[in-house]
Predicted model as a PDB file, atoms N, CA, C, CB and O in Angstrom, pLDDT in the B-factor column:
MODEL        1                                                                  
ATOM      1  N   UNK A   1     179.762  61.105  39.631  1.00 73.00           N  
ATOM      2  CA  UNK A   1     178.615  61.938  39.968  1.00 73.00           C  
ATOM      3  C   UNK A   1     178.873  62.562  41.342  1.00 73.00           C  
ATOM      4  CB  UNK A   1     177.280  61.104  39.960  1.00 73.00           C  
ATOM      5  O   UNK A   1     179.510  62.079  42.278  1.00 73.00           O  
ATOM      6  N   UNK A   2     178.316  63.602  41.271  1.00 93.00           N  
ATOM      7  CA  UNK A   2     178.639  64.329  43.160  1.00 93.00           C  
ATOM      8  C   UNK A   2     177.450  64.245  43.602  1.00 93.00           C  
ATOM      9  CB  UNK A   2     179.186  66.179  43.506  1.00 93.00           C  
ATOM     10  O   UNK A   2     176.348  64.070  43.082  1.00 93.00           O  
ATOM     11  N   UNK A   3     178.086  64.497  45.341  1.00 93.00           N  
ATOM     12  CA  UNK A   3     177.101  63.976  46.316  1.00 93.00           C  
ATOM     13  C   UNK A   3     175.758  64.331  46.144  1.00 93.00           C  
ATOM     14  CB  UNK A   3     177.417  64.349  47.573  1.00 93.00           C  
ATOM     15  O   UNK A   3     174.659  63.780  46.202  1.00 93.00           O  
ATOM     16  N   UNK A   4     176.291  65.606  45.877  1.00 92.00           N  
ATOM     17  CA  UNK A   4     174.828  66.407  45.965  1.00 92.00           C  
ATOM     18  C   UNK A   4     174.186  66.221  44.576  1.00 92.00           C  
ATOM     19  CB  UNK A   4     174.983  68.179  46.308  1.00 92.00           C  
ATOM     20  O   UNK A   4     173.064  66.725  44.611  1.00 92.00           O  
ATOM     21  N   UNK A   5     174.513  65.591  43.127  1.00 93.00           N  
ATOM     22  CA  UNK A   5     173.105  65.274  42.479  1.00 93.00           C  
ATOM     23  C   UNK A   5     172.885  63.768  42.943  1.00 93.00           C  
ATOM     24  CB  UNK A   5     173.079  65.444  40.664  1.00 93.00           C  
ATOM     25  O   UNK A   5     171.738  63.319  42.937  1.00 93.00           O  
ATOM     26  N   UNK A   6     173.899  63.019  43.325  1.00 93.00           N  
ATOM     27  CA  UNK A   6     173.398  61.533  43.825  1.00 93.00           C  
ATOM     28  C   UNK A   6     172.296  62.076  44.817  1.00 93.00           C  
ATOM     29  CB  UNK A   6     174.726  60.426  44.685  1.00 93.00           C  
ATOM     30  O   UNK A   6     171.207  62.160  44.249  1.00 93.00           O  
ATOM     31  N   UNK A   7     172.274  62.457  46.107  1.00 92.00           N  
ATOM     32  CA  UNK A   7     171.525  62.996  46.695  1.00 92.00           C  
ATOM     33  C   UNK A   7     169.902  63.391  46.325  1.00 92.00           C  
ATOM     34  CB  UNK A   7     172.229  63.807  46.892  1.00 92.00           C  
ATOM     35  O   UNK A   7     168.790  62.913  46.546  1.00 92.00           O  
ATOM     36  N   UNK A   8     170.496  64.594  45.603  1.00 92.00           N  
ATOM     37  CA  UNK A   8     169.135  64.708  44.545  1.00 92.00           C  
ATOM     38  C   UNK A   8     168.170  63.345  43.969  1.00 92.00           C  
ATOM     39  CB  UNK A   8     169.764  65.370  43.110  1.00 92.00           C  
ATOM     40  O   UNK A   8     166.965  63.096  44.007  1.00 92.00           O  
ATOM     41  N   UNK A   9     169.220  62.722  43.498  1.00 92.00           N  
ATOM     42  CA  UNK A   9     168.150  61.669  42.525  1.00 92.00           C  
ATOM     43  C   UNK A   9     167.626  60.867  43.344  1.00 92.00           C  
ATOM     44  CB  UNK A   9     168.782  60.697  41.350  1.00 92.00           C  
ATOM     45  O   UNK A   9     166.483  60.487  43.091  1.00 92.00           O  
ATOM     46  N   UNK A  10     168.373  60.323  44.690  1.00 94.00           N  
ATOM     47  CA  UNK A  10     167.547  59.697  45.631  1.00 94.00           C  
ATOM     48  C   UNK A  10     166.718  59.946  46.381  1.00 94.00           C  
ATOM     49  CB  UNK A  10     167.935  59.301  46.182  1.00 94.00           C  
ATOM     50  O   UNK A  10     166.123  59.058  46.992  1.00 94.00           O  
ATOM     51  N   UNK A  11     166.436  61.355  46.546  1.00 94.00           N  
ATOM     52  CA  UNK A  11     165.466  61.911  47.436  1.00 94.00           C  
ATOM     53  C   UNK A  11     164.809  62.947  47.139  1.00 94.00           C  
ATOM     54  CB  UNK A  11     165.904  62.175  48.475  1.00 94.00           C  
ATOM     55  O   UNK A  11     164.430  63.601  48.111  1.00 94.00           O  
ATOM     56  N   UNK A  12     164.574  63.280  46.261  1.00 94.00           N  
ATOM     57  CA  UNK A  12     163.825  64.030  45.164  1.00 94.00           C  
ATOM     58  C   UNK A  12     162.282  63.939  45.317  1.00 94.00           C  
ATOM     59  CB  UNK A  12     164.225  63.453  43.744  1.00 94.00           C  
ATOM     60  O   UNK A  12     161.594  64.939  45.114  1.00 94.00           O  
ATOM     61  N   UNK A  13     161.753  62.796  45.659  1.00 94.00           N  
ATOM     62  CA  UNK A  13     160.138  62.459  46.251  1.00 94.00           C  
ATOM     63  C   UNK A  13     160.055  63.255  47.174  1.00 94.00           C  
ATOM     64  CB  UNK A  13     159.720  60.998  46.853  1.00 94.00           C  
ATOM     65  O   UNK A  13     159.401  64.295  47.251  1.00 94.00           O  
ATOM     66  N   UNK A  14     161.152  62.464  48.354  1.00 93.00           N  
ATOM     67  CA  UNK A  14     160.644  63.120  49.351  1.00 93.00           C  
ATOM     68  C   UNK A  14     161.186  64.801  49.794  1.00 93.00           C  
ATOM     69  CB  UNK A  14     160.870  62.139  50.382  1.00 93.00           C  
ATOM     70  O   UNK A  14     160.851  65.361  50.838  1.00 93.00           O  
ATOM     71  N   UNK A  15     162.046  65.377  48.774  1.00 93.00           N  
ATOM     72  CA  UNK A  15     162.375  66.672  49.099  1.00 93.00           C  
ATOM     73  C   UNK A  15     161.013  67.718  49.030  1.00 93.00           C  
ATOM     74  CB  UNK A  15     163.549  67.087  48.093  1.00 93.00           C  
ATOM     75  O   UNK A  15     160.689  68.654  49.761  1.00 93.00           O  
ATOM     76  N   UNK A  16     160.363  67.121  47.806  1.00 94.00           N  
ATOM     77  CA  UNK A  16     159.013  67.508  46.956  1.00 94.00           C  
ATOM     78  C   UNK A  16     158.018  67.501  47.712  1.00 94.00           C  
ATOM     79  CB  UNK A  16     158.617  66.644  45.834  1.00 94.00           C  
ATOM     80  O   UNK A  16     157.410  68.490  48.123  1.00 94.00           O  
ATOM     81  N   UNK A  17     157.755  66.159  47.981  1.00 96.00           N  
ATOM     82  CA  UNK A  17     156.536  65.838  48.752  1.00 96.00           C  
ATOM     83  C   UNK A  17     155.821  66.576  50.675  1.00 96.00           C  
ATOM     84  CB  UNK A  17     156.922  64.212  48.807  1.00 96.00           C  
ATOM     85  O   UNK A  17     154.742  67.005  51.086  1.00 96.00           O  
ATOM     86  N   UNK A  18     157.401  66.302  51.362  1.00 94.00           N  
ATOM     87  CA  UNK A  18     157.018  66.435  52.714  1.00 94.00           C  
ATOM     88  C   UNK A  18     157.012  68.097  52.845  1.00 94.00           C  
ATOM     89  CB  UNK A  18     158.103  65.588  53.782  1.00 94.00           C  
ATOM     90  O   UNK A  18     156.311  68.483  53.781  1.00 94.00           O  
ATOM     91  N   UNK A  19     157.574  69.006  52.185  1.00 95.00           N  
ATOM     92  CA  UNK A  19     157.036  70.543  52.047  1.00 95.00           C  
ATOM     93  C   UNK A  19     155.762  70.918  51.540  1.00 95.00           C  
ATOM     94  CB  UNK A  19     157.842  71.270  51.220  1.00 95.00           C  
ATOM     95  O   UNK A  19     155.082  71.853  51.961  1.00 95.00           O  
ATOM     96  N   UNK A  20     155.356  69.817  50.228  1.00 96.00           N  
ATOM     97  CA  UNK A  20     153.871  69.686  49.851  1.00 96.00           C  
ATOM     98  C   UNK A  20     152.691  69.721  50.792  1.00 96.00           C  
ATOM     99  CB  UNK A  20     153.730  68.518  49.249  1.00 96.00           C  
ATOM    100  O   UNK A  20     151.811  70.560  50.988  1.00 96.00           O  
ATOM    101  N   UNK A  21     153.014  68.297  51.414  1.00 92.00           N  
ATOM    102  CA  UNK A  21     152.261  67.804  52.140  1.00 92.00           C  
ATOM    103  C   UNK A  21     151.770  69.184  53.679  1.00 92.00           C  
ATOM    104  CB  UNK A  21     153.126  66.309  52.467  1.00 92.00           C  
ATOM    105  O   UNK A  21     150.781  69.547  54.316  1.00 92.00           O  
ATOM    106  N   UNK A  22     153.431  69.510  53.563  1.00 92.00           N  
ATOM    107  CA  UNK A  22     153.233  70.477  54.589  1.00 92.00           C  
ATOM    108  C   UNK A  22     152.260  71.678  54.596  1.00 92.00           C  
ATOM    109  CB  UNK A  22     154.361  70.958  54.757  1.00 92.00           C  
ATOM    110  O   UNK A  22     151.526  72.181  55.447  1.00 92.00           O  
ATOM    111  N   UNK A  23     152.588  71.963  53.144  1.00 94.00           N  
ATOM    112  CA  UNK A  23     151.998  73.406  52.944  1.00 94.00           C  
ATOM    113  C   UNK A  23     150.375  72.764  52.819  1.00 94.00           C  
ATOM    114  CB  UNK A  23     152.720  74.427  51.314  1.00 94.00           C  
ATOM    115  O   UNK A  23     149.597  73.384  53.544  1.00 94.00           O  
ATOM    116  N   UNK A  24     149.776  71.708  52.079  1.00 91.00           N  
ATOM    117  CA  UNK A  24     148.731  71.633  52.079  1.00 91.00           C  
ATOM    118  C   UNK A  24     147.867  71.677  53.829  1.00 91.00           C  
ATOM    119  CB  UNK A  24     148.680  70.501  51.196  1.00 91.00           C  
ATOM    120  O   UNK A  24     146.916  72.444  53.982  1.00 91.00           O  
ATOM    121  N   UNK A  25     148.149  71.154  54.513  1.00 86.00           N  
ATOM    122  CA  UNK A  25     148.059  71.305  55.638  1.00 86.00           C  
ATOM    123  C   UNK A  25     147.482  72.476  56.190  1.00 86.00           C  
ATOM    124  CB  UNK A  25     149.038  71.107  55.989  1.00 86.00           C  
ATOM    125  O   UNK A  25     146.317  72.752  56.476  1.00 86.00           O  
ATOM    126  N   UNK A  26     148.976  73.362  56.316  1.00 91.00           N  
ATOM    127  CA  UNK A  26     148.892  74.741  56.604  1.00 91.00           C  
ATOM    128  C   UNK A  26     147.709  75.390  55.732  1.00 91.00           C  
ATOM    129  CB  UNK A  26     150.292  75.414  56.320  1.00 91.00           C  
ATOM    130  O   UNK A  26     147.090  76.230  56.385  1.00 91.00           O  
ATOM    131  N   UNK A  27     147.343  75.250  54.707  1.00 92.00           N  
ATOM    132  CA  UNK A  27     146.609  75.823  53.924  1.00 92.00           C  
ATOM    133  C   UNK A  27     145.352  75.451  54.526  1.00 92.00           C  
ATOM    134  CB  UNK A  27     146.841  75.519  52.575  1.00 92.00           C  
ATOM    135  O   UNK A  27     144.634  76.240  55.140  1.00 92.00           O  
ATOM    136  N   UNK A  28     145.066  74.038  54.306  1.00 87.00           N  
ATOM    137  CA  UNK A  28     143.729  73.992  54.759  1.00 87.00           C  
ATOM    138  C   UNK A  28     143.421  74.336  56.238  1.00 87.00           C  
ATOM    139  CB  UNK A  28     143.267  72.710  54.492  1.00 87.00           C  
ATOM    140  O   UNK A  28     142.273  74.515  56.643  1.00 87.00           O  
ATOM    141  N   UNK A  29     144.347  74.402  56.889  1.00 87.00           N  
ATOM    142  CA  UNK A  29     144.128  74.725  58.830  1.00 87.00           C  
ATOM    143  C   UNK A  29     143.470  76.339  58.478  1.00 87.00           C  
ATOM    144  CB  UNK A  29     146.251  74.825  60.205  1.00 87.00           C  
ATOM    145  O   UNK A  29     142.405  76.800  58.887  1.00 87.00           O  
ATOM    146  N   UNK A  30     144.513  77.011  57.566  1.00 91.00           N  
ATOM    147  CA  UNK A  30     143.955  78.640  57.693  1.00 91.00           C  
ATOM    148  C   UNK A  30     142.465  78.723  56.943  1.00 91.00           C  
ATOM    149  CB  UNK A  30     145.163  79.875  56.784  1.00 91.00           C  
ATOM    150  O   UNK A  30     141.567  79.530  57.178  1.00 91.00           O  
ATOM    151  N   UNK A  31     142.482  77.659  55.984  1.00 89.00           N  
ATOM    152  CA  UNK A  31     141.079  78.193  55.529  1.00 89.00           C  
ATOM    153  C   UNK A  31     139.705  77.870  56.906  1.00 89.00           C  
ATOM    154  CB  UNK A  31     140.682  77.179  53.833  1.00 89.00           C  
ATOM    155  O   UNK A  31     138.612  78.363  57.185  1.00 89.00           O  
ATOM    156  N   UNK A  32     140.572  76.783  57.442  1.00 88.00           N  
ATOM    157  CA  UNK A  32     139.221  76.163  58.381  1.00 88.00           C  
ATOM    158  C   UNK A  32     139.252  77.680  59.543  1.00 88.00           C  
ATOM    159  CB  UNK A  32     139.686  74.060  59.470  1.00 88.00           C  
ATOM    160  O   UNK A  32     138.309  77.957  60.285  1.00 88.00           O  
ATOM    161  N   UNK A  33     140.217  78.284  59.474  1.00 88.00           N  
ATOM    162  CA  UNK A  33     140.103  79.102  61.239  1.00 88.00           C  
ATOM    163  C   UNK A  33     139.170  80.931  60.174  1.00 88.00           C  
ATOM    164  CB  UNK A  33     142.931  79.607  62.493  1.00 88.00           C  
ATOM    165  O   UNK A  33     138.508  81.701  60.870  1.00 88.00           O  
ATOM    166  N   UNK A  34     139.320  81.190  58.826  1.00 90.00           N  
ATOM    167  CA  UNK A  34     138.768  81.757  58.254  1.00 90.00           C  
ATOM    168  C   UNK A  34     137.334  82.285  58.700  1.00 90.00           C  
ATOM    169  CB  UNK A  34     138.906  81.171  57.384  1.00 90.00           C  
ATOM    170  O   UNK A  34     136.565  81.719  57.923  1.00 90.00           O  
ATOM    171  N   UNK A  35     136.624  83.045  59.516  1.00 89.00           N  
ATOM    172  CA  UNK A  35     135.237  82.746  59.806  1.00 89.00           C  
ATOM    173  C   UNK A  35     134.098  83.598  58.670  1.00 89.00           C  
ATOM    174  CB  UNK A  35     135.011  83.225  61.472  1.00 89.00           C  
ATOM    175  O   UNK A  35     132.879  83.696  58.809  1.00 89.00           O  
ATOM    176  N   UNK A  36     134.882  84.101  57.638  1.00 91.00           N  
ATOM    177  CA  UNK A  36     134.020  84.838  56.321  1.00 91.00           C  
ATOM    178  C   UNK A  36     133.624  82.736  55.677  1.00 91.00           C  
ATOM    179  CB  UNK A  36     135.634  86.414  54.696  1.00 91.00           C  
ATOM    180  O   UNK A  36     132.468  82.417  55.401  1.00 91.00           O  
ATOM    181  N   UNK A  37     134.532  81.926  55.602  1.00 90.00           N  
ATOM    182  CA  UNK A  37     134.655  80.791  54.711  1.00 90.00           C  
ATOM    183  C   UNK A  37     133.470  79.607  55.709  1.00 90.00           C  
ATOM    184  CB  UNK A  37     136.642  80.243  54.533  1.00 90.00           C  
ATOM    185  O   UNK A  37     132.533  78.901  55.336  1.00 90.00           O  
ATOM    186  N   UNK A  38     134.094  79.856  57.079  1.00 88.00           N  
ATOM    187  CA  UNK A  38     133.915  78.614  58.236  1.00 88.00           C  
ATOM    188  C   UNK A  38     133.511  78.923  59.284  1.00 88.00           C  
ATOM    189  CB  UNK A  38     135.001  77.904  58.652  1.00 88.00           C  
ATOM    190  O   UNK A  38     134.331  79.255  60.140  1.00 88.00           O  
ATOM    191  N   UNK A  39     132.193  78.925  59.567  1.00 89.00           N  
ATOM    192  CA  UNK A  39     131.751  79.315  60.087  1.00 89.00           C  
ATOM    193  C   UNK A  39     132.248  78.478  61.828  1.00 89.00           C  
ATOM    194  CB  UNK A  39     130.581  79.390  59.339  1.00 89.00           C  
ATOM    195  O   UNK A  39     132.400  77.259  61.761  1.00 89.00           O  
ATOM    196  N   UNK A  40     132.359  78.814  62.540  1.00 87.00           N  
ATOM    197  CA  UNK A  40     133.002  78.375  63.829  1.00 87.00           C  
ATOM    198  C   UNK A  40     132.370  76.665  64.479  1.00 87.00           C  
ATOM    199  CB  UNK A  40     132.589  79.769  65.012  1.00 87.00           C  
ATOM    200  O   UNK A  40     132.892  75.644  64.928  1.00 87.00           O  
ATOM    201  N   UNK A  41     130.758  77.234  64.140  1.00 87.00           N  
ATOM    202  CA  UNK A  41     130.523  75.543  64.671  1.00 87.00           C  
ATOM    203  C   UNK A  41     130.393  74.580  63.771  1.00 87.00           C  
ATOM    204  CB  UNK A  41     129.275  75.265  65.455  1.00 87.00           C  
ATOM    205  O   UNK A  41     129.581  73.669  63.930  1.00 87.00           O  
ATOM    206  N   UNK A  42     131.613  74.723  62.141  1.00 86.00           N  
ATOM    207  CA  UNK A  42     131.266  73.782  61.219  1.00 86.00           C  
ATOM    208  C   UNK A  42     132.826  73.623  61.526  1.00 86.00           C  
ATOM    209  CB  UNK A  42     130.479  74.111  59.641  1.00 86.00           C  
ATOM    210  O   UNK A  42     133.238  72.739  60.774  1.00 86.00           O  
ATOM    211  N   UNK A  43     133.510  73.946  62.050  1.00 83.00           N  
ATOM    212  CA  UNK A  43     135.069  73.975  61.949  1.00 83.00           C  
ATOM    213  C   UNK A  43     135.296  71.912  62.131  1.00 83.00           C  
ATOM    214  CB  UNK A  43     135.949  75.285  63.672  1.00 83.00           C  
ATOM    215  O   UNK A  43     134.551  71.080  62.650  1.00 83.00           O  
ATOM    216  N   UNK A  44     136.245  71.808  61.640  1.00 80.00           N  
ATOM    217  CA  UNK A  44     136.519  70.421  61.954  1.00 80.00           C  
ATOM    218  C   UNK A  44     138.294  70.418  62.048  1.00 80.00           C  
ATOM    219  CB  UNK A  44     135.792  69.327  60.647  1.00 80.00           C  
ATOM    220  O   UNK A  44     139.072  71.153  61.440  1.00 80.00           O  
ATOM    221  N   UNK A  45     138.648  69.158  63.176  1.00 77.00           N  
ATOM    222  CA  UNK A  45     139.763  69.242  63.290  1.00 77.00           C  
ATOM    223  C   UNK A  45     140.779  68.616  62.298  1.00 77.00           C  
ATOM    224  CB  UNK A  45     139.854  68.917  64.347  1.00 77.00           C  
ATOM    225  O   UNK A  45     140.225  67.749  61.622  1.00 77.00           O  
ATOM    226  N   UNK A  46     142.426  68.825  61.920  1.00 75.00           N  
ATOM    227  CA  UNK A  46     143.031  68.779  61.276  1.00 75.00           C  
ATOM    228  C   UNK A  46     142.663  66.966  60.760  1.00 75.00           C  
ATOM    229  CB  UNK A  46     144.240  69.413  61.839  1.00 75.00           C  
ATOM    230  O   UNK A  46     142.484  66.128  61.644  1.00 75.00           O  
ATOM    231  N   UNK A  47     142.616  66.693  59.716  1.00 74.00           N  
ATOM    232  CA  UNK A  47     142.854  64.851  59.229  1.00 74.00           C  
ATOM    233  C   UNK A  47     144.240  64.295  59.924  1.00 74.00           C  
ATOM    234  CB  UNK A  47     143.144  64.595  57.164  1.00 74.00           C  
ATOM    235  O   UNK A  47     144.433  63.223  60.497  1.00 74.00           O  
ATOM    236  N   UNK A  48     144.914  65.118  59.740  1.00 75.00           N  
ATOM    237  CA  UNK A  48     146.304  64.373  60.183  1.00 75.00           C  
ATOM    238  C   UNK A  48     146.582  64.336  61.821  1.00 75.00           C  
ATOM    239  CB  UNK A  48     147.644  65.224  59.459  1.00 75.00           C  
ATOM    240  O   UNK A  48     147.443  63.617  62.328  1.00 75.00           O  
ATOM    241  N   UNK A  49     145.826  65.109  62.465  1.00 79.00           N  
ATOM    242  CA  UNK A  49     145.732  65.456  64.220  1.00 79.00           C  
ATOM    243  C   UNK A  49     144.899  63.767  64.128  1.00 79.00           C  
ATOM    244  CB  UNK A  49     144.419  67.424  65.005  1.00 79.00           C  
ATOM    245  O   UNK A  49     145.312  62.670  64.505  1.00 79.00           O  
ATOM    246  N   UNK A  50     143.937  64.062  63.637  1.00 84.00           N  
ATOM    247  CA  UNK A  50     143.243  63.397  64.075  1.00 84.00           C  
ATOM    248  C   UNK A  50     142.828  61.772  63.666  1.00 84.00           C  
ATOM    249  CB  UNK A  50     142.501  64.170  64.049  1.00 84.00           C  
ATOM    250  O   UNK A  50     142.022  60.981  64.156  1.00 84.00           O  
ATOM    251  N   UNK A  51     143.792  61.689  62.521  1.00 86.00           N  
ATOM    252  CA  UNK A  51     144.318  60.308  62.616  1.00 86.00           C  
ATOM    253  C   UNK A  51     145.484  59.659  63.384  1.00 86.00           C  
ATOM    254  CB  UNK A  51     144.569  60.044  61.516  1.00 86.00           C  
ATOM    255  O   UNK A  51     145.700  58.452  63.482  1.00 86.00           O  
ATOM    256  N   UNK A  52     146.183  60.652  63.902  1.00 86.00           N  
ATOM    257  CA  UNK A  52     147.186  60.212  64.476  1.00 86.00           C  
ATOM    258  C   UNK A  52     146.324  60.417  66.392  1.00 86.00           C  
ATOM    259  CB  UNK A  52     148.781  61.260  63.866  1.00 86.00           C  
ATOM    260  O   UNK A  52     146.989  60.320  67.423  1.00 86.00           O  
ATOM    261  N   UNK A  53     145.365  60.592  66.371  1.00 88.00           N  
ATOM    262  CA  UNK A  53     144.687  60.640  67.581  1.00 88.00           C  
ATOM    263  C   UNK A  53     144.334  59.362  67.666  1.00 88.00           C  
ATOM    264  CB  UNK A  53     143.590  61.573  67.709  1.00 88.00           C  
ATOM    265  O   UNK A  53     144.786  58.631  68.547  1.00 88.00           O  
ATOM    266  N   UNK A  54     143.312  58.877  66.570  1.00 88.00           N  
ATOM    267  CA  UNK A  54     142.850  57.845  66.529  1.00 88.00           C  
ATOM    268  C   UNK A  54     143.974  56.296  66.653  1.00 88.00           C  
ATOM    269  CB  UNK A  54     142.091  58.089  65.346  1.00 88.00           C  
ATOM    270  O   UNK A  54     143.765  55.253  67.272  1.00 88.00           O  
ATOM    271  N   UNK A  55     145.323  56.755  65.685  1.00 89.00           N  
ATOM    272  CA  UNK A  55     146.278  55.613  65.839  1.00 89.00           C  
ATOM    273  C   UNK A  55     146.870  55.150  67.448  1.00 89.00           C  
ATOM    274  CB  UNK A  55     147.530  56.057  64.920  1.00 89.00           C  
ATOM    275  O   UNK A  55     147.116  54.013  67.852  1.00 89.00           O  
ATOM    276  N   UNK A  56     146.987  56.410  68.145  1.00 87.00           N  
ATOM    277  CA  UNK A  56     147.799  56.554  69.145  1.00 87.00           C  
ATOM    278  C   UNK A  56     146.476  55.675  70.620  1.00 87.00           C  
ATOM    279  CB  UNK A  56     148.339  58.580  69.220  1.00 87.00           C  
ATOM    280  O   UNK A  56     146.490  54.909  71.583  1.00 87.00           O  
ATOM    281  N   UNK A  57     145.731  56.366  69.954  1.00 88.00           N  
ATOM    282  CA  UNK A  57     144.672  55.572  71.175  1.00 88.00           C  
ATOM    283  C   UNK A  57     144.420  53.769  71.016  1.00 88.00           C  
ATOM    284  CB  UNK A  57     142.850  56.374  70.959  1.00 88.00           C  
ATOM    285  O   UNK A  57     144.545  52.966  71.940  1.00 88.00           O  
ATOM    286  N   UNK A  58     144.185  53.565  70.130  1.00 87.00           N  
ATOM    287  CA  UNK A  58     144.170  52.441  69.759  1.00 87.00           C  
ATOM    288  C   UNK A  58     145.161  51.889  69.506  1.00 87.00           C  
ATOM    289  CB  UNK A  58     143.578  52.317  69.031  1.00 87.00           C  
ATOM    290  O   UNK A  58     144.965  50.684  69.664  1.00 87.00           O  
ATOM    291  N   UNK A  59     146.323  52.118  69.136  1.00 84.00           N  
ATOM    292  CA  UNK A  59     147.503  51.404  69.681  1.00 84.00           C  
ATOM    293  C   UNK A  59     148.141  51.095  71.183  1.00 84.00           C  
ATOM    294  CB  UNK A  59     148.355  51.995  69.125  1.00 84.00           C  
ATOM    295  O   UNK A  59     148.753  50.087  71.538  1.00 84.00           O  
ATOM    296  N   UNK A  60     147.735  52.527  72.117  1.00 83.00           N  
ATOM    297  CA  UNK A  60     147.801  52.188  73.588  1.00 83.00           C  
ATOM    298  C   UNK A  60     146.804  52.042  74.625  1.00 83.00           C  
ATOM    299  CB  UNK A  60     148.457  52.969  74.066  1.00 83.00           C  
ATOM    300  O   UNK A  60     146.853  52.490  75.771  1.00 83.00           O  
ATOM    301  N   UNK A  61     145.597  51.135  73.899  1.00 80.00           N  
ATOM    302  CA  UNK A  61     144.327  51.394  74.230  1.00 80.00           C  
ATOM    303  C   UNK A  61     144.664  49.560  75.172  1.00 80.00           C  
ATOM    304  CB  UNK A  61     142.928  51.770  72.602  1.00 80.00           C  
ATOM    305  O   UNK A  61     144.137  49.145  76.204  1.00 80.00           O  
ATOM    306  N   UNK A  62     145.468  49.036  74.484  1.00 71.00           N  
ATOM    307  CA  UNK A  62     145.037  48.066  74.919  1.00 71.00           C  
ATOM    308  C   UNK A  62     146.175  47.925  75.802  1.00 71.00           C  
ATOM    309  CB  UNK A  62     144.641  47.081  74.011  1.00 71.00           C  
ATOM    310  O   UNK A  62     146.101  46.888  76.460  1.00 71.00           O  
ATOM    311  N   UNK A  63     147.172  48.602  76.027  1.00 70.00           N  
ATOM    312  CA  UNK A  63     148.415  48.520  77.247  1.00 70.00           C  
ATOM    313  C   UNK A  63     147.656  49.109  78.282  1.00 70.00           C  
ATOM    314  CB  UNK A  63     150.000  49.445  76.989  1.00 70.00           C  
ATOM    315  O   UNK A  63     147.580  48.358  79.255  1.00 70.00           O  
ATOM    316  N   UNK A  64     146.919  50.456  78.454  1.00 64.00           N  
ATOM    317  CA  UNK A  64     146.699  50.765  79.479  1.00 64.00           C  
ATOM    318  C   UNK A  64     145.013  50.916  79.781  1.00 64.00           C  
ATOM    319  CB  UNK A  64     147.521  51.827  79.614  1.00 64.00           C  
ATOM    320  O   UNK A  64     144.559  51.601  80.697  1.00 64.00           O  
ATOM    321  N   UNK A  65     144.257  50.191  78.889  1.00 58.00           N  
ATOM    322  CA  UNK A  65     143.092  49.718  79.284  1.00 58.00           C  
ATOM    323  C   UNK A  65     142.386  49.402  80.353  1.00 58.00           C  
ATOM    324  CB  UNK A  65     143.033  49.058  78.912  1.00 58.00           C  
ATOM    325  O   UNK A  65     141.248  49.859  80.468  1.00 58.00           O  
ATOM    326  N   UNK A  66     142.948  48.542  81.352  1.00 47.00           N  
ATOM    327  CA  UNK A  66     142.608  48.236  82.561  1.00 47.00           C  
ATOM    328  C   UNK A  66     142.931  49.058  83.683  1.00 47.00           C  
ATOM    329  CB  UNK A  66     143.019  47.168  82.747  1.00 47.00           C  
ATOM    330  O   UNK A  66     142.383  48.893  84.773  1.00 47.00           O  
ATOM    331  N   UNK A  67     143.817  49.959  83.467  1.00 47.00           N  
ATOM    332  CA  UNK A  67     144.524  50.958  84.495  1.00 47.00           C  
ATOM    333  C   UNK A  67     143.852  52.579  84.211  1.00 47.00           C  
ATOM    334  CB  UNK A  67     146.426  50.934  84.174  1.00 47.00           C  
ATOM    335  O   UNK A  67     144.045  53.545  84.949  1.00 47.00           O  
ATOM    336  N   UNK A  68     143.176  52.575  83.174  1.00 48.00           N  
ATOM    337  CA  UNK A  68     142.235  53.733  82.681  1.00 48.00           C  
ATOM    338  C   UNK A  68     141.220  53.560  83.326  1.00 48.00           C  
ATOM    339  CB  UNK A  68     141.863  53.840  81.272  1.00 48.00           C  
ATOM    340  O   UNK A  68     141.141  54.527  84.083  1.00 48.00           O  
ATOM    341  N   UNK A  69     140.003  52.596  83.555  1.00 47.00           N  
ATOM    342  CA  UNK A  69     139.097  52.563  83.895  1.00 47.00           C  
ATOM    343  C   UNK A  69     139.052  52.673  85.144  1.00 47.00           C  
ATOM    344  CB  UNK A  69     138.652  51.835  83.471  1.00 47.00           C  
ATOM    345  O   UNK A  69     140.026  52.260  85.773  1.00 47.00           O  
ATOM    346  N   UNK A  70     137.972  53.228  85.834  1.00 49.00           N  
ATOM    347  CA  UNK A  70     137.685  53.870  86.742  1.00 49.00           C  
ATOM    348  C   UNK A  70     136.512  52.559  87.702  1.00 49.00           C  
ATOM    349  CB  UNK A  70     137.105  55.403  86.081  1.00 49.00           C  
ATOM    350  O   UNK A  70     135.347  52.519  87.308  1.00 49.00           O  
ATOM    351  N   UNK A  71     136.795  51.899  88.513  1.00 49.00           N  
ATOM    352  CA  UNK A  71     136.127  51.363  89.478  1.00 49.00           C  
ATOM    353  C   UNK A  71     134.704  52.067  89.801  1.00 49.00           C  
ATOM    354  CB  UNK A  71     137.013  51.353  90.570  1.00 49.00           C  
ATOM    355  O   UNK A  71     134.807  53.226  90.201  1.00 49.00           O  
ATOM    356  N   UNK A  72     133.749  51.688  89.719  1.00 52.00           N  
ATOM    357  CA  UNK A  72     132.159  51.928  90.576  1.00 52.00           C  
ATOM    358  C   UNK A  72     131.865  51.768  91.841  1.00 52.00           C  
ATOM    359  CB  UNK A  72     131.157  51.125  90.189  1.00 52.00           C  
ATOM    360  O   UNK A  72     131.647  50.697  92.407  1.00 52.00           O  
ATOM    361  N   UNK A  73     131.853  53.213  92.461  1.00 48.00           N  
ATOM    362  CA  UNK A  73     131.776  52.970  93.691  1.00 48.00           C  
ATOM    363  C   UNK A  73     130.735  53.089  94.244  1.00 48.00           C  
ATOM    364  CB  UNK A  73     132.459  53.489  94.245  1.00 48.00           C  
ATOM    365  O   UNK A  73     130.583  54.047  95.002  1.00 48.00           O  
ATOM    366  N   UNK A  74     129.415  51.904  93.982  1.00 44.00           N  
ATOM    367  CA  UNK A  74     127.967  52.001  94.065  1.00 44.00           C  
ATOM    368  C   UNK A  74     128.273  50.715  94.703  1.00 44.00           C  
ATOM    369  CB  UNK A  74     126.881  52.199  92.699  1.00 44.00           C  
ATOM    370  O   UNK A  74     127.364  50.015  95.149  1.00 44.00           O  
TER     371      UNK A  74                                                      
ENDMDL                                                                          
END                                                                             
């Protein structure tokens, strides 16, 4: 068999999928910036921004926790 259908058969998901995934994305970002469809103060930010917002904070929420907070100077 050659490289390139071995290739193929092993990665065939993900050749499919991560352009999928991509384009769905792109698709829904343009429909959200659309203002005939979306109206500006219903806009919401991307799922994937904003799970990876949510992962990233809460994964370094607790390294730099104590060095974030801000002292009271009352």
């Amino acid at each position: 068999m050659s490289k390139f259908k071995l290739f193929m058969r092993n990665y065939l998901v993900s050749i499919v999928m991560i352009p999928s995934l991509v384009g769905i994305h792109w698709g829904w970002y343009q429909l959200q910036q659309n203002d005939a469809l979306v109206p500006e103060n219903e806009r919401k930010e991307m799922p994937l921004a904003k799970l990876l917002k949510r992962t990233w904070n809460s994964a370094f929420s607790s390294l730099t926790g104590s060095e974030t907070t801000k002292p009271d100077d009352k």
